[in-house]
BALOBA-1460 file (C-alpha; in Angstrom, 3 decimals):
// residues 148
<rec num="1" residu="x" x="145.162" y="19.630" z="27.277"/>
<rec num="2" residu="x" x="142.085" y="21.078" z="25.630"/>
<rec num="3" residu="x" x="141.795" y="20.056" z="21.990"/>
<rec num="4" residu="x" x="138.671" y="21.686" z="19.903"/>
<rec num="5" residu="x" x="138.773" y="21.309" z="15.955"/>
<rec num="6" residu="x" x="136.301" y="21.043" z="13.201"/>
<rec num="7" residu="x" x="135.226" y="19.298" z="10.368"/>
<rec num="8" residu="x" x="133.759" y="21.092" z="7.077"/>
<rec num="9" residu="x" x="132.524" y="19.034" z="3.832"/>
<rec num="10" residu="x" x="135.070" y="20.513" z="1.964"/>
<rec num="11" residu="x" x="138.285" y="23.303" z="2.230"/>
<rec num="12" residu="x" x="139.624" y="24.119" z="-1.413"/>
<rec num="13" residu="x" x="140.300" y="22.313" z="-4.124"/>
<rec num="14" residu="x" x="143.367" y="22.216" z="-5.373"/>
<rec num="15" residu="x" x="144.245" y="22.944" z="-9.168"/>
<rec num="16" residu="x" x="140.492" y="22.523" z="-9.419"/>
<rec num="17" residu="x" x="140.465" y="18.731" z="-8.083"/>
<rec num="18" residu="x" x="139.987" y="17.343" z="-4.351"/>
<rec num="19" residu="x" x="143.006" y="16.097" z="-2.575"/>
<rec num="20" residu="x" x="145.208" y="15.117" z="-2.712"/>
<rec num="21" residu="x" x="146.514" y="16.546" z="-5.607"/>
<rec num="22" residu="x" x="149.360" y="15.259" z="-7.694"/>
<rec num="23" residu="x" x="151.587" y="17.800" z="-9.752"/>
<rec num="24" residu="x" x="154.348" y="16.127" z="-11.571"/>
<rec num="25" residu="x" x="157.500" y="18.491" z="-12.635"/>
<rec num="26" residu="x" x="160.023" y="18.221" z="-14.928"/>
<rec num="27" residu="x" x="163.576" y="19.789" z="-14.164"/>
<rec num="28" residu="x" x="165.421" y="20.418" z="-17.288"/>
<rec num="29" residu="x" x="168.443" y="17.910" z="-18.338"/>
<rec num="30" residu="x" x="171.685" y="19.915" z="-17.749"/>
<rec num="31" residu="x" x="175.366" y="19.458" z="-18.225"/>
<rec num="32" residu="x" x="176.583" y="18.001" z="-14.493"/>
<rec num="33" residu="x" x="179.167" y="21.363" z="-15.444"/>
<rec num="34" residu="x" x="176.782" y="23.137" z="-13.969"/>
<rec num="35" residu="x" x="176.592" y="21.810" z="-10.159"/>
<rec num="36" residu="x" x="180.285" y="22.319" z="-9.679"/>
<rec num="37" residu="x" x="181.248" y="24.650" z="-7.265"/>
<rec num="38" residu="x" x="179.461" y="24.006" z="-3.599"/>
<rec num="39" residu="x" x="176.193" y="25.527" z="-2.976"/>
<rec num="40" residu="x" x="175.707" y="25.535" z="-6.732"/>
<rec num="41" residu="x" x="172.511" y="25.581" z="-8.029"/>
<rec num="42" residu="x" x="170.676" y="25.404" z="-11.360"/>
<rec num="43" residu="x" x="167.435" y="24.518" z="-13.693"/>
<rec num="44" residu="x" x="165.046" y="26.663" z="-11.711"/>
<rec num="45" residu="x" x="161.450" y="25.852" z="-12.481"/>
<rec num="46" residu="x" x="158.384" y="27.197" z="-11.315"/>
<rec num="47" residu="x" x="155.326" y="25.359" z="-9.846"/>
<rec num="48" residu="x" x="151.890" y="26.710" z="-8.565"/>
<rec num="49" residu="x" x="149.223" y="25.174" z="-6.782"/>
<rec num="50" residu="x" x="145.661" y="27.121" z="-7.162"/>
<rec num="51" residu="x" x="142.904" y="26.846" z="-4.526"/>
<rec num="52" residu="x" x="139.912" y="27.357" z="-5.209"/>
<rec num="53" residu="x" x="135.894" y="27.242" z="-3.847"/>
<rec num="54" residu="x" x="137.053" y="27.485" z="-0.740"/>
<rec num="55" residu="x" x="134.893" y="27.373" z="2.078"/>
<rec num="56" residu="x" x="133.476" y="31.181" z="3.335"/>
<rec num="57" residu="x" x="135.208" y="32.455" z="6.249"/>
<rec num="58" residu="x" x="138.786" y="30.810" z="5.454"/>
<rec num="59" residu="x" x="141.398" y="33.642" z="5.265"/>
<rec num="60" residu="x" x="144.450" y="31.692" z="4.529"/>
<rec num="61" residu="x" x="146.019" y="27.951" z="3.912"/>
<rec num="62" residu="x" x="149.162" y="27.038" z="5.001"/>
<rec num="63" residu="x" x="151.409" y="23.705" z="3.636"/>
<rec num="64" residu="x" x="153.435" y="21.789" z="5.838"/>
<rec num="65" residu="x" x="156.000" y="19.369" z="4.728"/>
<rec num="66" residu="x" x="155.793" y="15.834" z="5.808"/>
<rec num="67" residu="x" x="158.928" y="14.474" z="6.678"/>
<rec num="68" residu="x" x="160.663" y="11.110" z="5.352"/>
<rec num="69" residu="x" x="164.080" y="9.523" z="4.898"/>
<rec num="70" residu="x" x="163.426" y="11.414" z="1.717"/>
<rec num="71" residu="x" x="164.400" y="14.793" z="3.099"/>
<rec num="72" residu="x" x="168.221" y="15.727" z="3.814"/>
<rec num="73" residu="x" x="169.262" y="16.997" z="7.056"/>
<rec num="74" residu="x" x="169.673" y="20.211" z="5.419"/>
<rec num="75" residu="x" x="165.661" y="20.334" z="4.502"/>
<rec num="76" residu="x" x="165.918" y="19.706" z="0.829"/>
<rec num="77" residu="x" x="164.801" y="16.326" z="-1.019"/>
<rec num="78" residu="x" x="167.301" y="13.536" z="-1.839"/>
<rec num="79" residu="x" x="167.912" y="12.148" z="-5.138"/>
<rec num="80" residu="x" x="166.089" y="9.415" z="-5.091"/>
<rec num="81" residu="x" x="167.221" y="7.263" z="-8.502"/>
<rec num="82" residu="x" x="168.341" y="4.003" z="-8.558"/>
<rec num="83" residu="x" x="169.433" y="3.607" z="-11.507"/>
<rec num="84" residu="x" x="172.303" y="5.437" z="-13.219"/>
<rec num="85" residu="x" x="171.753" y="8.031" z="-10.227"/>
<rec num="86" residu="x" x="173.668" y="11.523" z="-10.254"/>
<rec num="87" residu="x" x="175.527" y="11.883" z="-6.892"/>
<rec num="88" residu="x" x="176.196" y="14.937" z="-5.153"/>
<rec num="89" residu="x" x="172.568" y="16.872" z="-6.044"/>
<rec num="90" residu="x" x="169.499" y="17.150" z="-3.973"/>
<rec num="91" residu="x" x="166.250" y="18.756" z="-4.532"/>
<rec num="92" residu="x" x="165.392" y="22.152" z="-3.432"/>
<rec num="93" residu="x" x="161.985" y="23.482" z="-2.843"/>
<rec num="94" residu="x" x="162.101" y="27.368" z="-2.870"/>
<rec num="95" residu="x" x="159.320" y="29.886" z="-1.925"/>
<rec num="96" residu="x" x="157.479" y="32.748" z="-4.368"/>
<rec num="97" residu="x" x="160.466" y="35.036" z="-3.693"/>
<rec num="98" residu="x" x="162.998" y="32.376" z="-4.604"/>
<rec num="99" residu="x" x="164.331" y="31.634" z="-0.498"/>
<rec num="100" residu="x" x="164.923" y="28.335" z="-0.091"/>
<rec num="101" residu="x" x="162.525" y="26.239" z="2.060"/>
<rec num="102" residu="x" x="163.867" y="24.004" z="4.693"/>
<rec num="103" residu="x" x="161.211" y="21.145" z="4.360"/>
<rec num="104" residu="x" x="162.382" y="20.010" z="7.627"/>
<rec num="105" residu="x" x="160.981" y="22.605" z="9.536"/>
<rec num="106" residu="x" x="159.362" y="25.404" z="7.194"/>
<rec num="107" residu="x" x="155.893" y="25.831" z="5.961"/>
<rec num="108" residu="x" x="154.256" y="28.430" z="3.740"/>
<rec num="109" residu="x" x="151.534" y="30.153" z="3.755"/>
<rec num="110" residu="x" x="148.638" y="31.997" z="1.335"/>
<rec num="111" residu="x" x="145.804" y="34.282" z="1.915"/>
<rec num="112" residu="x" x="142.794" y="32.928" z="0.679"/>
<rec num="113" residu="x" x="140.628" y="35.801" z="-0.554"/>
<rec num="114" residu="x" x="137.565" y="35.601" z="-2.611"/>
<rec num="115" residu="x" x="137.655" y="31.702" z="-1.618"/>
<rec num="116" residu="x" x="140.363" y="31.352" z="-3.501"/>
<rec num="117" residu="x" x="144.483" y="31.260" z="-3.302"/>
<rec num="118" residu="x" x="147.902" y="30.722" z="-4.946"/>
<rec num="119" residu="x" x="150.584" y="28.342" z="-3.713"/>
<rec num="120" residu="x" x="154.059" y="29.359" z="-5.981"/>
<rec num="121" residu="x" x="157.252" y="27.175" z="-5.824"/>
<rec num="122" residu="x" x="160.035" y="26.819" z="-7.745"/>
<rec num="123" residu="x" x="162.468" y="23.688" z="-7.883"/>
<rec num="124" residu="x" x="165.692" y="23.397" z="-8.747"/>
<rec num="125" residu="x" x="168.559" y="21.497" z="-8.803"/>
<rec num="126" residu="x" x="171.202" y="22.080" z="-5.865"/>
<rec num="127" residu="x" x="174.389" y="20.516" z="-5.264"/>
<rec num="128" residu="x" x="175.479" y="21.478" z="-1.132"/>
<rec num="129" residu="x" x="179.226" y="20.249" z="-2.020"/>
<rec num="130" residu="x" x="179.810" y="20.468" z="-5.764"/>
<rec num="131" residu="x" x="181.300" y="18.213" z="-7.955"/>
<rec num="132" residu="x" x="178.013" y="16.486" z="-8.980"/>
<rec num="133" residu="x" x="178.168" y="13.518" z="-11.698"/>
<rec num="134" residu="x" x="176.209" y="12.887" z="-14.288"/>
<rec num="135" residu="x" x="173.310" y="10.916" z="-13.876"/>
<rec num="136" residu="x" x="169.364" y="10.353" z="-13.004"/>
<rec num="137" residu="x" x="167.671" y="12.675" z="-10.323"/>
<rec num="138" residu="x" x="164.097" y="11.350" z="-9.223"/>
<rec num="139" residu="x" x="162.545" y="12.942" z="-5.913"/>
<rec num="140" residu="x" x="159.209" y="13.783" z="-4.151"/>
<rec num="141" residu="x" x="157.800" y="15.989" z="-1.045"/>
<rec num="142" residu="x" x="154.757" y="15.303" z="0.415"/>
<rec num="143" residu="x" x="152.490" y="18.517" z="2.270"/>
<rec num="144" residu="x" x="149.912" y="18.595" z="4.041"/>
<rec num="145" residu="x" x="147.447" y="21.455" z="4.330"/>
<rec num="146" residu="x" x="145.345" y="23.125" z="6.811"/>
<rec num="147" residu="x" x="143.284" y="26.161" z="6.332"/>
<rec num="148" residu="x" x="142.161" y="28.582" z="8.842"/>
């Protein structure tokens, strides 16, 4: 095993802070009505993360989902209320072009031009089985990131 790696004083900072940073998003409350077939989904809301000052010489940034009993075997995030939860609805984590991301085993990736990038998300509400009830719906994914 050869292992070579480096260490800079800083990558990019991120919504112009240093890491980690924290972006807090609010799904929009919704009649349970409309999670009620399976594979339903619903609430779709967009999120960006914006690097900038990058280091010169990075070309690109990628994110990579840190897995937790948070994270359904299907790759999106559980609900994770406990109180007056809503049952049958996870999180999901979709790319730029709206494809969900398994947070399982996906990452995504940026260029980083001009030291600088764009991370773009959207989250929405999805309900793998249907039928969801009414309730709270509370969740979180970690990522890491690593530039090259």
């Amino acid at each position: 095993m050869n292992i070579t790696g480096e260490l800079t004083e800083s990558t990019c900072l991120i919504n112009g802070g240093s890491s980690p940073a924290v972006q807090n998003v609010t799904l929009p409350t919704l009649s349970k009505s409309s999670l009620t077939n399976p594979g339903a989904w619903s609430g779709r809301v967009p999120v960006n993360f914006e690097l900038s000052n990058c280091s010169v010489g990075l070309s690109g940034a990628t994110a990579t989902f840190e897995q937790g009993p948070n994270i359904s075997a299907d790759g999106n995030m559980k609900n994770l209320a406990t109180t007056n939860a809503a049952s049958n609805v996870e999180v999901q984590l979709l790319d730029k072009n709206a494809t969900p991301i398994n947070l399982a085993v996906d990452t995504v990736s940026t260029p980083i031009t001009n030291s600088a990038g764009d991370l773009q998300f959207y989250v929405q509400y999805f309900s793998k089985d249907g039928n969801a009830s009414a309730g709270q719906v509370t969740s979180q994914v970690e990522f890491s990131m690593s530039y090259n």
